[in-house]
N, C-alpha and C positions, 0 to 999 in steps of 0.2 A: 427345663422350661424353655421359654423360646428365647430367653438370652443367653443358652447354654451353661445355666449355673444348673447343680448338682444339689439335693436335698437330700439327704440318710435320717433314717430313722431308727430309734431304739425301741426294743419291748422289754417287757419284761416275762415273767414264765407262764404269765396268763394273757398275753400278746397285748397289754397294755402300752400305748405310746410312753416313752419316759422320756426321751428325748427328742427333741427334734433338729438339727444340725445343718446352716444354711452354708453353700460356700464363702458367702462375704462375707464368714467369721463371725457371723451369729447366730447362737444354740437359744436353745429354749427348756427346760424340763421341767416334768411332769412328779408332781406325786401325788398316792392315792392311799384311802383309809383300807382298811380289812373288809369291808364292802365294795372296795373297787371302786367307789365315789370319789371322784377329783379331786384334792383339798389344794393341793398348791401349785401355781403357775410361776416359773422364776425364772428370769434370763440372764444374760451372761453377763452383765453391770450388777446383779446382787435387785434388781425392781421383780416384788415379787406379788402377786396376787393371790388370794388367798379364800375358800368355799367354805362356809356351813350347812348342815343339813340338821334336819330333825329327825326323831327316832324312827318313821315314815321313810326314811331318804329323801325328804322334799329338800332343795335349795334353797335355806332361809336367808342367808345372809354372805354376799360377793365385796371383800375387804379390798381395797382397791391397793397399790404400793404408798401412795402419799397418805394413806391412812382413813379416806372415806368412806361410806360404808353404803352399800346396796339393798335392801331389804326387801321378801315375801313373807305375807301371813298366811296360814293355810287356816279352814274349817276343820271341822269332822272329821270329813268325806274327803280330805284334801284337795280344794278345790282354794287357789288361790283368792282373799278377800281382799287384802289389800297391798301393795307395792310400791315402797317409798328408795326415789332414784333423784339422786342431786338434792336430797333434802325435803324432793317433794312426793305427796303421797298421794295417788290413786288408791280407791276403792271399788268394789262390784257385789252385785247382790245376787241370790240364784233366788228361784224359786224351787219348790218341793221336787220333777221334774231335773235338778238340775243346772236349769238354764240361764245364763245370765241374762238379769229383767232391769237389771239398775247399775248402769257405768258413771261414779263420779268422778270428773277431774282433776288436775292437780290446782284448780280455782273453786274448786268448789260448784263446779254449775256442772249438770246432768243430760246422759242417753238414755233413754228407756227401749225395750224392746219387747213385743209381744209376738205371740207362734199360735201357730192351730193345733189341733190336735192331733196333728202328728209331729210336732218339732219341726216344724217348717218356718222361720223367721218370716213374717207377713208385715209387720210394721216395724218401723226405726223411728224414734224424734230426737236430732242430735241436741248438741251443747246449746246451737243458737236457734233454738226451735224449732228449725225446719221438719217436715214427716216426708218420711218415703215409705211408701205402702208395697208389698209383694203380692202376685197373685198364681201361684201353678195351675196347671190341669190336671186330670186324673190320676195323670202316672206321677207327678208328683215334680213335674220341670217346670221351670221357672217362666211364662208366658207374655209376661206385662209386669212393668215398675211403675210407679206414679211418684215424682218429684218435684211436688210446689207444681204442679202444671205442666212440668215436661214428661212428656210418655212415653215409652222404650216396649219393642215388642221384642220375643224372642221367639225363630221358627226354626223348626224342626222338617227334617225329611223321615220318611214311612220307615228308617230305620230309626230314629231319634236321635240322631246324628245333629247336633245345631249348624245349620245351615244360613244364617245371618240373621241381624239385628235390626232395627227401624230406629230413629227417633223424631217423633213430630212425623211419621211416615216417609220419611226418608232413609234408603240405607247407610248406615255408618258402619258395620262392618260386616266380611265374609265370609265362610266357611267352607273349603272346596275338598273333597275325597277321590282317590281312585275306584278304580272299578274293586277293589280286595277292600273297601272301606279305612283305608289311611290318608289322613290329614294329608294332604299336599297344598292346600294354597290358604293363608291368613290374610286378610286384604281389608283396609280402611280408608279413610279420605283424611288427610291434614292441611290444612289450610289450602285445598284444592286440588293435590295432587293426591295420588292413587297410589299409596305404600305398599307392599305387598313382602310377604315372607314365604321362599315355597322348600316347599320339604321334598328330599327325596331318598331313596329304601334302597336295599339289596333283594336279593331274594329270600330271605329271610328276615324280612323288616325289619332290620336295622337301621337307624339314622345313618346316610350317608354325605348328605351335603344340606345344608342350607343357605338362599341366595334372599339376598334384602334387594327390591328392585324400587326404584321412585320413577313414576311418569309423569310429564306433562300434562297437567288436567285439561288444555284444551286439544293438542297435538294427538297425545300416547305418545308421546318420542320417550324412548329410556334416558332418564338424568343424571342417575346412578347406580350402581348395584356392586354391592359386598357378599362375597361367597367365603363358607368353611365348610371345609371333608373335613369326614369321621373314617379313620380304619380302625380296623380289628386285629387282632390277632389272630393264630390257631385256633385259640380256645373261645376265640368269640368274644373275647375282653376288647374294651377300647382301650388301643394306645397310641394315635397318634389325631392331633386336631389341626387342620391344616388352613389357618386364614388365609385370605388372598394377601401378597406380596410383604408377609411376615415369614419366618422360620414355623416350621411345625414344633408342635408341642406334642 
């Protein structure tokens, strides 16, 4: 890593992690049931963590080392109902469909959520009442939000490429492509200044750099900016990430 420490790793005969082995002299190991499902997580002071599953393979229950206990309940269909964490327990409803229609907290107070008929979430009403309505277009992208009165547009270019955002008719953020259709520039507004993130390729579109730039929102003078390279290898794997004035990784 980029402070030259050294990580090894063990498998087993089914290329399972067993171990993990840090140079600062802390390992970690792994063990697994005859399904190859996790069951125990243990480190080099004996603190060990510990998985249950149900006949399904779901993860029902994550044993913590001091003895607490993490909990899923499945349906049917195993589809998660309820999940009690620190003692406290969340619930959710589906409807026929699938779809979760009914999220309650761990206080007891409720989201509801309603879809058109194609599975398209259209409306949200959180915890503290408020609604946020969805509206797409034909192909099925996301066009307009409505929240309590604030309004958000989403545009597209003749490729459906999302090409920036509105709110209250103002743009708050961008979307910028090359001529081959890749991403190269993300761009927003924070408290006045114009943030930008620009991607840049091989000839093979591969990520090769990303540069974080901050301007002056009345100037454009550059304020700031953070760059990291991506190489590859032979084979086309990434293996090394290079931020600006750290060691590569």
């Amino acid at each position: 890593d980029c402070s030259g420490y050294v990580t090894r790793y063990d498998h087993d005969r089914f290329g399972q992690v067993t171990a993990v082995h840090r140079e600062e002299g802390l390992s970690q190991y792994h063990a697994y049931d005859s399904r190859g499902q996790l069951t125990a997580v243990k480190d080099t002071q004996g603190h060990e963590t510990r998985y249950e599953y149900n006949a399904a393979g779901d993860l029902t229950t994550v044993i913590a080392p001091d003895g607490s206990r993490n909990g899923t309940q499945y349906d049917a269909w195993g589809k998660a109902v309820r999940t009690t964490q620190g003692g406290l327990t969340r619930s959710m409803e589906y409807d026929a469909a699938g779809r979760v229609i009914r999220l309650t907290s761990e206080n007891g107070s409720h989201t509801t959520f309603r879809y058109d008929v194609l599975d398209r979430l259209i409306q949200e009403t959180g915890f503290d009442g408020r609604t946020q309505r969805y509206h797409h277009d034909l192909t099925g992208k996301l066009i307009r939000s409505e929240d309590e009165g604030l309004v958000t547009h989403w545009h597209y270019d003749e490729a459906d490429r999302l090409t920036h955002r509105t709110v209250k008719g103002e743009t708050a953020e961008q979307w910028q492509y090359d001529e081959r259709g890749w991403l190269t520039d993300i761009s927003h507004i924070s408290e006045g200044h114009r943030v930008t993130v620009h991607y840049g390729y091989d000839e093979k579109g591969r990520l090769t750099g990303e540069r974080q730039t901050v301007h002056h929102p009345q100037t454009e003078a550059l304020l700031w900016q953070h760059e990291t390279r991506h190489a590859y290898n032979a084979q086309g794997l990434a293996n090394r990430c290079i931020p600006d004035s750290l060691p590569a990784v």
